[in-house]
Steps between C-alpha positions, in 0.01 A plus 500: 500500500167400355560113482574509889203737536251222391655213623485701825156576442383134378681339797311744776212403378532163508651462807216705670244276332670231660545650833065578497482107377703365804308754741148462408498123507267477254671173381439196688674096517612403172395839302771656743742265388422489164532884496819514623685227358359661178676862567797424621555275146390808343697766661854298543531423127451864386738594784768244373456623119492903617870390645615315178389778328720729726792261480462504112517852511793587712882419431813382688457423882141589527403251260616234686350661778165497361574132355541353878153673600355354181611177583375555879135659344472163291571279785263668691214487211580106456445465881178728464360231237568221694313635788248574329496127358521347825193736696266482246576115389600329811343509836801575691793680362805293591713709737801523424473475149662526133323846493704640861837410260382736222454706759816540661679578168329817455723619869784387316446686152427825666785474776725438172376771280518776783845405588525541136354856468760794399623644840667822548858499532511761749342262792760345689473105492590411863240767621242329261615164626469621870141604427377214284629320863277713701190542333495084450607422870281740597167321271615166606464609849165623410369204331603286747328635792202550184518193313819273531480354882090486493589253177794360594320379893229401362713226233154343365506304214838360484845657369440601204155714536708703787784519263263662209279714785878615644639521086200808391602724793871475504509550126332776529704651749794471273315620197366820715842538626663496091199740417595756794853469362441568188292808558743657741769426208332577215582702181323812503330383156380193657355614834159518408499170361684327816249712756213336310673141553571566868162612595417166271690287724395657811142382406597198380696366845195633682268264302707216502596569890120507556475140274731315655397600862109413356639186317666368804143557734328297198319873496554632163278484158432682210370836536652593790613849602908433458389454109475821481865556530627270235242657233655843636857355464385403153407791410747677610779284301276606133541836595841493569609297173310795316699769705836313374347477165416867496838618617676353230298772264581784690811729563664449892401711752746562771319431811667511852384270732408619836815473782237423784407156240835361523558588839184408730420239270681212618358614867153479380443096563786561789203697671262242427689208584568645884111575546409151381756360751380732797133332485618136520696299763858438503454179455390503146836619412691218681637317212826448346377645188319790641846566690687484214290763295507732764859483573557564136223764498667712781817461324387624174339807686840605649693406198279745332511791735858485465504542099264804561730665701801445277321585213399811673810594575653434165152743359627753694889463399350533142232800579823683619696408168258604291450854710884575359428345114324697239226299413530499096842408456588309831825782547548705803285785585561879616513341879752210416682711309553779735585258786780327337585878333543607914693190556754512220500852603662375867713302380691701244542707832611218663740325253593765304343343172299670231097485432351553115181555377388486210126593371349426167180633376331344147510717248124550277362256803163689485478413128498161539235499726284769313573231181470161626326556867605468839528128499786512244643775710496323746655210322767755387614553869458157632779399178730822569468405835623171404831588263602780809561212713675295317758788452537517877726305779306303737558791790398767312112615520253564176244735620191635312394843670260605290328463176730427201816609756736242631809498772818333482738472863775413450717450837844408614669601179827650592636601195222603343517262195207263617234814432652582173497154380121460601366832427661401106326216500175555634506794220646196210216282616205693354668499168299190390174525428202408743231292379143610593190324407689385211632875414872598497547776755841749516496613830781711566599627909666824586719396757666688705813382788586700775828369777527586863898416559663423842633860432176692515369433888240792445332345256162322626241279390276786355740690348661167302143475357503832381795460332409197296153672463666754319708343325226258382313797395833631309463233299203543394520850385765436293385133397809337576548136436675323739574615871498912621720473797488784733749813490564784763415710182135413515443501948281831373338366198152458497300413153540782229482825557109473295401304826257305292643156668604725739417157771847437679309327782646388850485187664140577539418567143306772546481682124593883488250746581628653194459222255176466640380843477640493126287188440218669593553803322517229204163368535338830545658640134385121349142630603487860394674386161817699593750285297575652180626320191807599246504376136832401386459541073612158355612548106524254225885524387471456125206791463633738737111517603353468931336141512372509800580614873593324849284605800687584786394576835569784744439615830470865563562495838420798679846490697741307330416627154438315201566132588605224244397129522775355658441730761185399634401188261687271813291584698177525280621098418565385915113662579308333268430832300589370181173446321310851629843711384469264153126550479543860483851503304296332255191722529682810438729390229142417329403823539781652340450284178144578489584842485771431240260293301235811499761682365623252195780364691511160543802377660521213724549533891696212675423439905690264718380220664596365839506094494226465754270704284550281231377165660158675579253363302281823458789669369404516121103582566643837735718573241251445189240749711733727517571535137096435377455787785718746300422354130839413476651210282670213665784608333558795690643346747836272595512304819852454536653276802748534678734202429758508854163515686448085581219379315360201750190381291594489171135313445350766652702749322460372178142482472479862573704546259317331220162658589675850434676362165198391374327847625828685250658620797879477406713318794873597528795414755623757628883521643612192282853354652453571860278207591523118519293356260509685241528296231260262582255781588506593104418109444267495812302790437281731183737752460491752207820712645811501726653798632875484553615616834687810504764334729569325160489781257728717673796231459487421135749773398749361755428168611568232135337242736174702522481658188467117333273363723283853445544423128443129540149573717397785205541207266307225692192740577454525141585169439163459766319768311530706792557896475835631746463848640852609658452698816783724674591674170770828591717555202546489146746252462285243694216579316682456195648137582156386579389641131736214380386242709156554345360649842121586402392760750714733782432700809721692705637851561673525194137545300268633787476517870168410685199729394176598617182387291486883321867475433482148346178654231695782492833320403290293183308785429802747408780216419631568178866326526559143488704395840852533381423820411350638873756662779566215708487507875822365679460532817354336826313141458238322318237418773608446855 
């Protein structure tokens, strides 16, 4: 803060010039006065425009804040002027005076603006109330053994001079009281600003203390040591009005204020108060009003020892809540959950009713995160969170135990139907959309619902978990929508007999030593480059000729054989793996056109892309290196995405997608039909091609419904200018039927399984028969 920094900086150095002044007594009679007079005029004006500057600033409660200490700096400036007027012209200032009323309205500005300042709403008012009680019983016990009964015995001057003496230290005790308030209560932004005003008051009340004990002695003139106070109280206030100035400039800091503050605080003038008492006679304190204060003072002490210990013991109630919530989402945790699992347990023994659970994990969770960050994931579980229980009953319990994995139990359900009912709709309720920092999520749970009936005694609390665990895991094998309940037929299931999600876990969660061991087998043939890549030969359907080829990844596993991407891509996706195993997808695929481009060939390779690769901004420079490093044209190569994958940040995602447009990299969607969006993905994003999904092209020979909305999306791509490659491609006839939609380009096994790089330039090389002409293949599957 470089405005505070010099105020700071100009007020130290004033107020130490002042402090050598008053010390070296340099000054003598009327000089001293003079002197004085003349810097107090000059310092409270400045201070009362530094605070209309701060109340101009600021907005909403703290402007009238800073308004009421205006008002108070101005009164105090006008009584600094007429001081002034009456030392330095008149032989004997009048005592009291029209300068003491000026005064006295700078107490009541500040006591109204720091009742005024923001407070934070978690302080409890009757505890603040209790202490604003203390700490002013406990400084009008102070300054009346101090100041108050030496003035108030000694009654010279008549009524009204005793009534003015009495008026500066009372008022200040209020105003010192408001100030300790406010500090204990304030917003974290404004703390800094009220500490500055408190230690302002403080020095204040111990100058004006000082004056009206020296005022009532007939001891006090200009120049005396309790000045120093008031010009430190004066500066103080500048600096502080520049703080709240400042702060309205910067971004909030969170700042926790100390427990031991708020606590010992109130005990602080409590302390001092009892010492001041134990030096004087009793009989200073024998008076009704005296009496009265401490009666109430005692009062307020117990009163507040009492709130401590019920708030304590409703911080502890909470401490132990929150030890059994998940602190993202608010639910249950593993230790709630298991409780209550134990206790519904007993009682189905007991009363002969059944127990459900059912456990949903978020499908593609990881790729929301990897897309959008962890805050949106988080988001994303705090609003599934949300729609869960609001397909619940009150009795049942919404657990999260982990991750993107949450637990429905469902108890005293009889007949069963209560489980079925919610399991359906917990699954129905993430069929709308979320909305993410503005994006439009599909989130989709495997869910899987496992029953414990009254019939089934041996059944415990572990094994029910199992059982929904697997069934959960069922479901997502086989990608059901809606609820997989659980079946004798699958008590010895595990995950597929691959074992590349091979992670039915127990209660614990513990993952499989063999999924773990297969993981790391993974990363080791990502680093020695032992991933392979297929070609699948694309071909233009009116020429007969191969337009280009698909890259397709492989795993030659040194075990489990030659393994395709839905075997181990799962678990590339749920590691983070994606962009080393695309990295060198790409780099090889590269490879294999530079070697076809040596050798006159010059057919296009297309990669996919995960979503989370495409929001990374240094996409298109990699992928540009790549081709300058290989003196390959931009056009040998076709980033194609994969539509059913979500795509989060479609910002994101679309600039990467222009900078490798405008590079003549050709951008295609692959699996057209499967996904959500896509239609507003070909309006959203530069696309050049789509790719219909196989799951499509497999159905137009039998399926009327299909076959027209195939033809209808042929006819809208080129409506778009957009080429349509037709993937899946096994016979004749279907080949045929896409020849009178106006299909422009095929793949599948009809024309040519997967190749190697030599087979694919050996292929072109020796081709000498248009398409139709070749032996097609018929057998087996496109790409897996």
């Amino acid at each position: 803060m470089p405005k505070t920094a010099r105020v700071a900086i100009c007020a130290s150095v004033i107020f130490a010039t002042f402090v050598v002044w008053v010390l070296s007594g340099r000054s003598h009679g009327d000089a001293v006065k003079a002197v004085d007079d003349v810097v107090f005029v000059l310092l409270t004006i400045p201070a009362a425009v530094f605070t209309a500057l701060a109340a101009r600033a600021v907005h909403g409660r703290l402007r009238a804040a800073w308004i009421a200490i205006t008002i108070g700096m101005v009164g105090w400036a006008l009584g600094e002027v007429l001081w002034a007027y009456y030392e330095l012209a008149l032989e004997e200032p009048p005592f009291p005076s029209l300068a003491d009323a000026a005064y006295l309205i700078m107490p009541v500005g500040f006591g109204v603006g720091l009742l005024l300042f923001p407070a934070d709403s978690g302080q409890l008012r009757a505890r603040t109330l209790l202490d604003g009680v203390i700490v002013a019983g406990s400084l009008f016990l102070v300054s009346w053994v101090t100041i108050l009964n030496p003035i108030y015995s000694a009654g010279s001057d008549g009524a009204p001079a005793v009534i003015i003496s009495l008026a500066y230290p009372l008022s200040d005790v209020v105003v010192l009281t408001i100030a300790a308030m406010a500090w204990l209560r304030a917003a974290d932004d404004q703390r800094g600003v009220s500490t500055l005003l408190t230690i302002a008051m403080a020095f204040i009340a111990l100058s004006d203390s000082g004056f009206a004990y020296l005022s009532a002695k007939n001891d006090y003139s200009s120049g005396n040591l309790i000045d120093i106070g008031w010009v430190a109280g004066l500066m103080l206030i500048m600096v502080a009005a520049t703080v709240s100035r400042d702060e309205v400039r910067r971004p909030r800091v969170h700042a926790n204020l100390a427990g031991w503050a708020s606590v010992c605080f109130p005990y602080a003038p409590l302390l001092l108060a009892g010492i001041v008492a134990a030096a004087e006679p009793a009989t200073v304190f024998q008076t009704p009003l005296v009496g009265t204060v401490g009666t109430l003072l005692m009062l307020a002490v117990l009163g507040r020892q009492y709130l401590a210990v019920r708030e304590n013991r409703r911080l502890l109630a909470t401490v132990a809540e929150q030890a059994l919530r998940d602190p993202l989402t608010g639910l249950a945790n593993r230790a709630m959950f298991s409780d209550r699992l134990e206790e519904a347990m007993q009682r189905r023994e007991r009363d002969s009713a059944a127990v459900a659970l059912i456990i949903l994990d978020l499908n593609d969770f990881k790729l929301v995160n990897d897309t959008l960050g962890h805050p949106a994931g988080d988001e994303l579980l705090n609003r599934a969170g949300e729609r869960i229980l609001g397909c619940v009953r009150n009795s049942d319990t919404v657990a999260r135990i982990g991750g993107d994995e949450f637990v429905v139990l469902v108890d005293d359900d009889p007949m069963h139907k209560h489980a079925d009912q919610i399991a359906q709709r917990v699954a129905e309720s993430f069929d709308k959309p979320f909305v993410i920092d503005g994006q439009e999520l599909f989130i989709r749970p495997s869910v899987g619902l496992a029953v414990a009936g009254a019939d089934e005694p041996e059944v415990s609390a572990e094994e029910l978990v199992k059982r929904a665990d697997t069934a959960m895991y069922a479901a997502k094998k086989t990608r059901t929508v809606g609820v997989h309940r659980f079946t004798p037929d699958l008590q010895e299931a595990t995950c597929p007999d691959d074992g590349l999600v091979h992670r039915l876990r127990s209660t614990a969660s513990n993952e499989d030593a063999a999924a773990a061991q297969l993981l790391g087998e993974l990363r080791q043939a990502i680093d020695s480059v032992e991933l392979t890549l297929a070609y699948q030969p694309k071909f233009d359907l009116l020429t007969g000729h191969m337009v280009g080829v698909e890259a397709l990844v492989r795993w030659p596993h040194h075990r489990r054989g030659l393994l395709s991407p839905d075997e181990f891509l799962p678990l590339v996706r749920h590691n983070g793996l994606m962009r080393p195993v695309t990295d060198l997808v790409i780099n090889t695929a590269l490879d294999a056109a530079q070697g076809w481009h040596q050798a006159a060939v010059h057919l296009p390779i297309a990669v996919n892309m995960s979503a989370p690769l495409l929001a990374d901004p240094h996409l298109p420079a990699r992928i540009r290196r790549a081709l300058a490093d290989r003196k390959l044209p931009a056009s040998a190569l076709t980033v194609e995405i994969t539509e059913d994958l979500v795509l989060g940040n479609i910002e994101g995602t679309r600039d990467v997608l222009n900078q490798l447009r405008r590079s003549g990299i050709r951008i295609a969607i692959d699996d057209f039909g499967t996904g959500y969006s896509t239609l507003s993905y070909l309006c959203e994003l530069p696309v050049d091609e789509v790719k219909l999904d196989r799951r499509l092209v497999v159905q137009i020979l039998h399926d009327a419904r299909v076959a027209t909305v195939v033809h209808a999306v042929i006819a809208l791509a080129h409506e778009l200018g957009l080429i349509v490659v037709a993937e899946g491609v096994e016979d004749a006839d279907v080949a045929a039927r896409l020849i009178e939609f106006g299909c422009d380009v095929v793949q599948g096994f009809y024309f040519s399984v997967p190749l190697s790089a030599d087979d694919v330039l050996r292929m072109v090389t020796d081709a000498t028969d248009p398409i139709g002409a070749g032996t097609p293949v018929t057998s087996g599957t496109e790409r897996t």
